[in-house]
FIDREN-105863 format. One line per field, with one value per residue: residue in one letter; chain; x, y, z of N, C-alpha, C, CB in turn. Coordinates in steps of 0.2 Angstrom, whole numbers, plus 5000, padded with zeros to 4 digits. Glycine has a CB too. Layout:
% residues N
resn	c(a / ...) $
chain	c(A / ...) $
n_u	c(X / ...) $
n_v	c(Y / ...) $
n_w	c(Z / ...) $
ca_u	c(X / ...) $
ca_v	c(Y / ...) $
ca_w	c(Z / ...) $
c_u	c(X / ...) $
c_v	c(Y / ...) $
c_w	c(Z / ...) $
cb_u	c(X / ...) $
cb_v	c(Y / ...) $
cb_w	c(Z / ...) $
//
This chain:
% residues 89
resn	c(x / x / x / x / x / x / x / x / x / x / x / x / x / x / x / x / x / x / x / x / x / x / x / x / x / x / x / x / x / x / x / x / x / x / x / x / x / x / x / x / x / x / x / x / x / x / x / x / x / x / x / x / x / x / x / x / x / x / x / x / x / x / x / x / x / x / x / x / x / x / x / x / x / x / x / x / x / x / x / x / x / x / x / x / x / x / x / x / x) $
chain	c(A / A / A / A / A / A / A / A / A / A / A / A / A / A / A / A / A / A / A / A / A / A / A / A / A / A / A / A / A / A / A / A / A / A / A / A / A / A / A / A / A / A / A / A / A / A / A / A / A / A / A / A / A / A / A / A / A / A / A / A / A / A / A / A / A / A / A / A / A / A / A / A / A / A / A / A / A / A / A / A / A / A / A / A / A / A / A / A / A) $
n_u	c(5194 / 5179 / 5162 / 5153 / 5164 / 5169 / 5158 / 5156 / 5166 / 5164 / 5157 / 5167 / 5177 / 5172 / 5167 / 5181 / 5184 / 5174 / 5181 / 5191 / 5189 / 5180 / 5184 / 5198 / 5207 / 5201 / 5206 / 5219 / 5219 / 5215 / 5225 / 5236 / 5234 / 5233 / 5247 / 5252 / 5246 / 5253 / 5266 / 5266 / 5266 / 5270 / 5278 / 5267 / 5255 / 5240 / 5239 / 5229 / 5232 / 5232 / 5230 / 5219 / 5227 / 5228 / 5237 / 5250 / 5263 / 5277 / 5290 / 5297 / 5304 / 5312 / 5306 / 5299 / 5291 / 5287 / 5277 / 5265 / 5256 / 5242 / 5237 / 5248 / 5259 / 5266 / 5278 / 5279 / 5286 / 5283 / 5281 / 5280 / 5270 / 5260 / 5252 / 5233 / 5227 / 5226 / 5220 / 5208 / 5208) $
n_v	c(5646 / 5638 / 5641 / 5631 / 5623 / 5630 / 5629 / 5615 / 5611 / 5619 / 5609 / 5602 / 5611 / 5616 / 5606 / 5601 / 5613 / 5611 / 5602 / 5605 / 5616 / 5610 / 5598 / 5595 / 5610 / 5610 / 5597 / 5603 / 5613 / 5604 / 5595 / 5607 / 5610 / 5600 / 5596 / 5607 / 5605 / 5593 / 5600 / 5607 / 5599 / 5594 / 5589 / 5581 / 5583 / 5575 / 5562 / 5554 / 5540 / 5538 / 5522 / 5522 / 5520 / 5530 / 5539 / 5548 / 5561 / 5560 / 5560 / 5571 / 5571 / 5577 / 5570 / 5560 / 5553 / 5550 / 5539 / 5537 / 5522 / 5512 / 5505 / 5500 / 5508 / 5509 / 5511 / 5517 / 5522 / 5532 / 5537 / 5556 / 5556 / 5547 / 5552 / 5555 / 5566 / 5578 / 5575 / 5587 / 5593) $
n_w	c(5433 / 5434 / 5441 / 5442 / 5446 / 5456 / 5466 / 5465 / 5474 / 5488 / 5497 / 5500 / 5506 / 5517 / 5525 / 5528 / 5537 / 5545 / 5551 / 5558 / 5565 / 5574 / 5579 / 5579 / 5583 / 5597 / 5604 / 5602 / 5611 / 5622 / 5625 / 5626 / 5639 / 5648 / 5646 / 5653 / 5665 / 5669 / 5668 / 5677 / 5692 / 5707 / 5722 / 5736 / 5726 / 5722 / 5710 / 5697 / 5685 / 5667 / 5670 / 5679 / 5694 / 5707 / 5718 / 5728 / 5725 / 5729 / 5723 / 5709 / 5696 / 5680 / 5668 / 5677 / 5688 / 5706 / 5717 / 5731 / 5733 / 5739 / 5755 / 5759 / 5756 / 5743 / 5733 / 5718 / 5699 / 5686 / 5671 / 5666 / 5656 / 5659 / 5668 / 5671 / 5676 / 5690 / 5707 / 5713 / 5731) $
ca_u	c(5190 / 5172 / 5157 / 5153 / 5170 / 5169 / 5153 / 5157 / 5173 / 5161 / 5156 / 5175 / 5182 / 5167 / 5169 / 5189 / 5184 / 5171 / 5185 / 5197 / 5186 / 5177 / 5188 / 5206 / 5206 / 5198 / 5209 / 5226 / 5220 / 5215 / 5233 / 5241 / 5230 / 5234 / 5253 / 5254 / 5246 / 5261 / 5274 / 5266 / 5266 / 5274 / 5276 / 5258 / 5250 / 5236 / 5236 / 5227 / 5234 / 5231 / 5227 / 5217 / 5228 / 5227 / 5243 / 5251 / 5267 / 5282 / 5296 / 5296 / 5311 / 5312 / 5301 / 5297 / 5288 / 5285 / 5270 / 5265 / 5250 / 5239 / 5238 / 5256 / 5263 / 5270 / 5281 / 5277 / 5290 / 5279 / 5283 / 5274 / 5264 / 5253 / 5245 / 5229 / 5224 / 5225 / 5214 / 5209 / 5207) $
ca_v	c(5641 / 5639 / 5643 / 5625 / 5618 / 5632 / 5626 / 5608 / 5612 / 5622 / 5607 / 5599 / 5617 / 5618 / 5600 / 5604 / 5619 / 5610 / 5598 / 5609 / 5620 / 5607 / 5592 / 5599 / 5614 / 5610 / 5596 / 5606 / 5616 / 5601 / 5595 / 5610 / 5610 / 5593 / 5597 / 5612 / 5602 / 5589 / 5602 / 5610 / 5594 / 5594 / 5582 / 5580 / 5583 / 5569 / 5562 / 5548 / 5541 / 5534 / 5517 / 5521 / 5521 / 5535 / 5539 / 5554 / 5562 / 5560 / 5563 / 5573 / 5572 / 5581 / 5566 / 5552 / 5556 / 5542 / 5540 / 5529 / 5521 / 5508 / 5506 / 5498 / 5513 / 5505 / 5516 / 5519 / 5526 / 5534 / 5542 / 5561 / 5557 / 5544 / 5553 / 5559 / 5572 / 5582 / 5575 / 5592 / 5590) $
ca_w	c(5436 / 5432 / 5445 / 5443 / 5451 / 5464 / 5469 / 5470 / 5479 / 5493 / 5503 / 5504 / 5513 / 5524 / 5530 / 5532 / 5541 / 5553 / 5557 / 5560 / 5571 / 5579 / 5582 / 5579 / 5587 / 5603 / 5606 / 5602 / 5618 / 5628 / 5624 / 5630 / 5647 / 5649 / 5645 / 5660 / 5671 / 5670 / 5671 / 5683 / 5695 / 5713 / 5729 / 5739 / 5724 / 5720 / 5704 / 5694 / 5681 / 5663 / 5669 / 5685 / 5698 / 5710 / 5722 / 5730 / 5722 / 5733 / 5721 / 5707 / 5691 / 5675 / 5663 / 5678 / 5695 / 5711 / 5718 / 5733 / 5733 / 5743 / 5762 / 5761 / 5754 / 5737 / 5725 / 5708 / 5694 / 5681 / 5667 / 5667 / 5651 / 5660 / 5674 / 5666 / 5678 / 5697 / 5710 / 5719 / 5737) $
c_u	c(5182 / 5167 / 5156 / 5157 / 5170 / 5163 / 5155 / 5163 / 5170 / 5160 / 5163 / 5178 / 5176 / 5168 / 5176 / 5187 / 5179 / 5175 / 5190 / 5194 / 5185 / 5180 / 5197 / 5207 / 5204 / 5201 / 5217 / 5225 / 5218 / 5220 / 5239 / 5240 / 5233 / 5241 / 5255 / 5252 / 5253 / 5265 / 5273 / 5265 / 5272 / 5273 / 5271 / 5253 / 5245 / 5235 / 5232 / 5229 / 5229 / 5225 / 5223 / 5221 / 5226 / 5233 / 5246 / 5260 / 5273 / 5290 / 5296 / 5305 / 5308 / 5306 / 5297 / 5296 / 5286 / 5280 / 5269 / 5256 / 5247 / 5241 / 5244 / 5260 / 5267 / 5271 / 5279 / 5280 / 5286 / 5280 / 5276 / 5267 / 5258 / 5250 / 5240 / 5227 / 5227 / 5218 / 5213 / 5205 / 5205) $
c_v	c(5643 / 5640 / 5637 / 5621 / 5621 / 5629 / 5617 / 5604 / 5614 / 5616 / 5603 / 5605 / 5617 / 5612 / 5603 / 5607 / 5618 / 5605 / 5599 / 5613 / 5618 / 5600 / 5597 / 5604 / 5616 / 5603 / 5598 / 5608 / 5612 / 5599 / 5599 / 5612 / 5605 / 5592 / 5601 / 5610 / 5597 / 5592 / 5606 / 5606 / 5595 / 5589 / 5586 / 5582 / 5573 / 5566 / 5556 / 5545 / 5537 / 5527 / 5516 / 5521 / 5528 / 5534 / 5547 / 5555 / 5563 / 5562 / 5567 / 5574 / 5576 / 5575 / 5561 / 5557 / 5549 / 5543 / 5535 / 5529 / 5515 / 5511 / 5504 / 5503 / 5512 / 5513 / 5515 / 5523 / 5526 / 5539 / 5549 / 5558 / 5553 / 5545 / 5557 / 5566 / 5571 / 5579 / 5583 / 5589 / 5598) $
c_w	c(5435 / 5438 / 5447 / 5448 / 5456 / 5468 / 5472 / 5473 / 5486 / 5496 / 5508 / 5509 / 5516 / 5527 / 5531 / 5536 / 5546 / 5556 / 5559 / 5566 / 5576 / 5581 / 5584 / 5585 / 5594 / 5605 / 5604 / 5608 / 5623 / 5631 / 5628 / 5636 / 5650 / 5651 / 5652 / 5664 / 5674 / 5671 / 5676 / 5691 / 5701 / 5719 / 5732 / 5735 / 5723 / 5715 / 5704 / 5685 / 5675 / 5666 / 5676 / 5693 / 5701 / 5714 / 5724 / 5727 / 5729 / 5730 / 5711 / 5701 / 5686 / 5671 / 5669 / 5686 / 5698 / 5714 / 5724 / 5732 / 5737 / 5749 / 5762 / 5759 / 5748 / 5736 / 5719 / 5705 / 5689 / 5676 / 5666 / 5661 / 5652 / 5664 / 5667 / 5671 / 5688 / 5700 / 5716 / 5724 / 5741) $
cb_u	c(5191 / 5170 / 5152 / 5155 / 5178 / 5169 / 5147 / 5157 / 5178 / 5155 / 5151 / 5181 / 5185 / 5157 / 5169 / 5194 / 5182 / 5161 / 5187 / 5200 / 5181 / 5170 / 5188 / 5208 / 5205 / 5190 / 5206 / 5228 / 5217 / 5211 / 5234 / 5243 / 5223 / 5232 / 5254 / 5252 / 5241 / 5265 / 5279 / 5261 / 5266 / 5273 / 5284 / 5257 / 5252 / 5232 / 5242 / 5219 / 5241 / 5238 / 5232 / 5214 / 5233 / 5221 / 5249 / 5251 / 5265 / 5282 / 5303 / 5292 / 5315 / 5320 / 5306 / 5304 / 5280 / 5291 / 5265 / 5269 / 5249 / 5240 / 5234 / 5258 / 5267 / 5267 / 5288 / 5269 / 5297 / 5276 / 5284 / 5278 / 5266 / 5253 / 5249 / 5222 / 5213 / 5224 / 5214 / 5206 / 5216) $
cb_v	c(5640 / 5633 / 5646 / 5624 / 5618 / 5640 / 5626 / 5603 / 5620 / 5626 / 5603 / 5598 / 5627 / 5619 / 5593 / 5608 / 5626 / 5608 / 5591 / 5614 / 5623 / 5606 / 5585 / 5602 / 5615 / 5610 / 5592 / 5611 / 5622 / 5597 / 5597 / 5616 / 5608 / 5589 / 5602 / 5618 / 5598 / 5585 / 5605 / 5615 / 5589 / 5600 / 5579 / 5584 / 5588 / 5569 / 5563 / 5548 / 5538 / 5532 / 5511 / 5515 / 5520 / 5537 / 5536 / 5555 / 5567 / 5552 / 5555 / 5577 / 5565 / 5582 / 5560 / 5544 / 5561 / 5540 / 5538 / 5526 / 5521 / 5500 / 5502 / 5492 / 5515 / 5498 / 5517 / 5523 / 5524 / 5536 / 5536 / 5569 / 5556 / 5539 / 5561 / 5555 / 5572 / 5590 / 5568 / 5598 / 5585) $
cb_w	c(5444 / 5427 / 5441 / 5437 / 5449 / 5464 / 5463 / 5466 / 5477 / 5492 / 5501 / 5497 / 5511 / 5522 / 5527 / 5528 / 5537 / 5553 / 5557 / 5554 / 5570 / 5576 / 5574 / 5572 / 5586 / 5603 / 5606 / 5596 / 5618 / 5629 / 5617 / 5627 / 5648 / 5644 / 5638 / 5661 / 5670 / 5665 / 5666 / 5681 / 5690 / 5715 / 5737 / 5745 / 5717 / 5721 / 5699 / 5696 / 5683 / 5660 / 5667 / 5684 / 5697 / 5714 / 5717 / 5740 / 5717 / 5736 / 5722 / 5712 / 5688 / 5672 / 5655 / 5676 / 5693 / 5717 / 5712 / 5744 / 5727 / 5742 / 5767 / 5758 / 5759 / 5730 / 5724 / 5706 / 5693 / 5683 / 5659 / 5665 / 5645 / 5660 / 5684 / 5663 / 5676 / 5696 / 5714 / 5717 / 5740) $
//
């Protein structure tokens, strides 16, 4: 390879390497945060899900978690992957 081609190769692996570093990489590990949260999920925790809800966790299965929520106490079957996060209390 000629000097040339290496040179006009350099700005294609530097980009690769700043969206790997700077995009990719930093969401692989918000992914696996996000992941141990969900499986680390138990009854009276608080969650809030994907689409805004908020609810308390009352039953707790292997993929699907219940939730009640409002003053009336409704239930909610939820699949784990759409709470987005923990309300700490």
């Amino acid at each position: 390879m000629s000097q040339e081609t290496l040179l006009g190769l350099m700005p294609l692996v530097i980009m690769v390497a700043f969206f790997y570093f700077g995009l990719i990489r930093p969401q692989k590990k918000k992914d696996k945060e996000i992941q141990a949260m969900r499986d680390d999920l138990k009854v009276g925790d608080s969650i809030i899900t994907i689409g805004g809800i908020v609810g308390k966790i009352v039953i707790v299965k292997e993929d699907v978690v219940t939730i009640e929520t409002g003053t009336h106490k409704a239930r909610i079957d939820l699949l784990k992957w759409g709470i987005n996060s923990k309300v700490e209390s």
